[in-house]
C-alpha positions in Angstrom: 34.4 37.2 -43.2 36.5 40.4 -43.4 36.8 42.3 -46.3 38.4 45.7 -45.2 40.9 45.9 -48.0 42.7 48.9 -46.0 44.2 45.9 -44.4 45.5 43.9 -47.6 48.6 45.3 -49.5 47.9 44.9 -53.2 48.0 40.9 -54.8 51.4 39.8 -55.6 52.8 42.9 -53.7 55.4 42.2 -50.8 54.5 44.7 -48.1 57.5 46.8 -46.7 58.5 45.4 -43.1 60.6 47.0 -40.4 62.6 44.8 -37.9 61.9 41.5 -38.7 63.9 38.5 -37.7 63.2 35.1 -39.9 65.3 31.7 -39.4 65.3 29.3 -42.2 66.1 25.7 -41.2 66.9 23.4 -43.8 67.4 19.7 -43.9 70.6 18.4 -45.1 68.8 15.0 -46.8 68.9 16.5 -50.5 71.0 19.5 -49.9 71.9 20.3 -53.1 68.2 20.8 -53.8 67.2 22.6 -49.9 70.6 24.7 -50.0 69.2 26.1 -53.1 65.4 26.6 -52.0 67.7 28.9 -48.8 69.3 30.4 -51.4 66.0 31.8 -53.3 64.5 32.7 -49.8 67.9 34.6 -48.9 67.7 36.2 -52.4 64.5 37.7 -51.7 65.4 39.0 -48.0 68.4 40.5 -49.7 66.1 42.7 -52.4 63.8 43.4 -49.8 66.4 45.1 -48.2 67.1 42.8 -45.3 70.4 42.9 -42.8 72.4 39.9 -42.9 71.4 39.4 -39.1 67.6 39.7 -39.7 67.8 36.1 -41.2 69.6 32.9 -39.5 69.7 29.7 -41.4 69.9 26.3 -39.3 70.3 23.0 -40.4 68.7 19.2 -39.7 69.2 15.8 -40.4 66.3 15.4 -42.4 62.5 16.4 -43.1 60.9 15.0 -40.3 63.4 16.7 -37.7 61.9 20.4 -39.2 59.1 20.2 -36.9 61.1 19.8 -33.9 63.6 22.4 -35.1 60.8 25.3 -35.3 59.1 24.6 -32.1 62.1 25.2 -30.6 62.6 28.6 -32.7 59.2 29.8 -31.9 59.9 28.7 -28.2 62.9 31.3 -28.5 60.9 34.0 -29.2 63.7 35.2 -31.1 61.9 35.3 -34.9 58.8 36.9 -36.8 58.8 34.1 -39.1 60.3 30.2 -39.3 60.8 28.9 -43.1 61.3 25.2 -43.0 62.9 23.6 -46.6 62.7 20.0 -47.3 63.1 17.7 -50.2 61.6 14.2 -50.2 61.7 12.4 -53.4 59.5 9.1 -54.2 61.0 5.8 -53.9 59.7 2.9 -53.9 58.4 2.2 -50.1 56.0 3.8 -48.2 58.7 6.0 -46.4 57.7 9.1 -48.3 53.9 8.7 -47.5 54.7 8.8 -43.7 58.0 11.4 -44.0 55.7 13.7 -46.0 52.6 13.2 -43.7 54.6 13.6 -40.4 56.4 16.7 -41.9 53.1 18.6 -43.2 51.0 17.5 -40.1 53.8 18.5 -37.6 54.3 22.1 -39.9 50.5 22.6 -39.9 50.2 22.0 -36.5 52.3 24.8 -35.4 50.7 26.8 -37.8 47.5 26.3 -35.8 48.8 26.8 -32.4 51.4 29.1 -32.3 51.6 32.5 -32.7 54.8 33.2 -35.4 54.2 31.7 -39.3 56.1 28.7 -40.5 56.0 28.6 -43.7 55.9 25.1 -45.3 58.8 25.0 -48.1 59.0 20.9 -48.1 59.0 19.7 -51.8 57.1 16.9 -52.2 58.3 15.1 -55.5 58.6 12.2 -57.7 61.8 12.4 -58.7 64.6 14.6 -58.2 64.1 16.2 -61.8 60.6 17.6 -60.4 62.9 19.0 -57.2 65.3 20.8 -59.3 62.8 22.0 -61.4 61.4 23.9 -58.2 64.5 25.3 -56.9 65.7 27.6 -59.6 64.9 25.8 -62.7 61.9 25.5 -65.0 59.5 25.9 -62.2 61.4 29.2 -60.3 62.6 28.8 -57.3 60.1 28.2 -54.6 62.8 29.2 -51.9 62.0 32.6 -53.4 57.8 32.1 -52.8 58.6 30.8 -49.5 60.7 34.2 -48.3 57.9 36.0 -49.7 55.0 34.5 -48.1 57.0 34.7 -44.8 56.9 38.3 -45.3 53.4 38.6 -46.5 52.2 36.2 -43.6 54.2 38.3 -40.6 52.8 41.4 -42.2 49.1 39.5 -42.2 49.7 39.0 -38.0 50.7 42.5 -37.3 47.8 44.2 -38.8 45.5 41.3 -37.6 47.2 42.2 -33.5 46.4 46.2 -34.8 42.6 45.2 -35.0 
């Protein structure tokens, strides 16, 4: 296991990037809820001093179509990092158990095979009161965690290709 902490930036710190390209694609089921998760992420991109054109935000039908959508952004070779931001709330069939389990395999699958982060921003919630608590209310805004751990994570590859 490595421990060369010349490598890490401090924990908690976002490490300054240079030229990097992210695409957000969001699903339009729940908008209200993944327009303000892109929101927090853009926030973030914004403070860390990011160009308008360093992020592009994309839109789907729904949860499970985010898979599809950043395969074919990483196929571009066009981005350092993919942010995908879903909402799928309970209900009373087992449509959530297979949206949420096609959505996190497909997300972790990429992860595993493909050389660019996507970072998994899919809220996974009883009711919608637990997704609005996670998009800039009680909870914070984990648009805003997301943008950060795409930095963090694209940082994490270059120094790993520097080794």
């Amino acid at each position: 296991m490595a421990t060369n902490l010349s490598h890490s930036a401090p924990q908690g710190a976002i490490p300054k990037v240079e030229n990097m390209r992210v695409a957000i694609v969001a699903a339009e089921w729940n908008a209200h809820i993944t327009g303000a998760l892109t929101d927090g992420a853009l926030k973030v991109f914004k403070s860390q001093g990011f160009a308008d054109e360093d992020v592009d935000v994309y839109h789907v039908p729904g949860a499970v179509e985010l898979t599809f959508a950043a395969s074919q952004l990483i196929e571009s070779s066009l981005y350092d990092a993919i942010i995908v931001f879903g909402c799928v709330i309970r209900g009373g069939t087992p449509h959530f158990d297979y949206v949420c389990q096609s959505v996190t395999q497909g997300i972790t699958a990429l992860n595993a095979d493909c050389d660019i982060p996507v970072i998994f921003g899919v809220l996974t919630v009883d009711c919608e009161q637990d997704a609005l608590d996670r998009c800039g209310g009680a909870l914070g805004n984990k648009g805003e965690e997301a943008a950060e751990a795409a930095i963090k994570m694209h940082d994490f590859a270059c120094k790993v290709k520097e080794l």
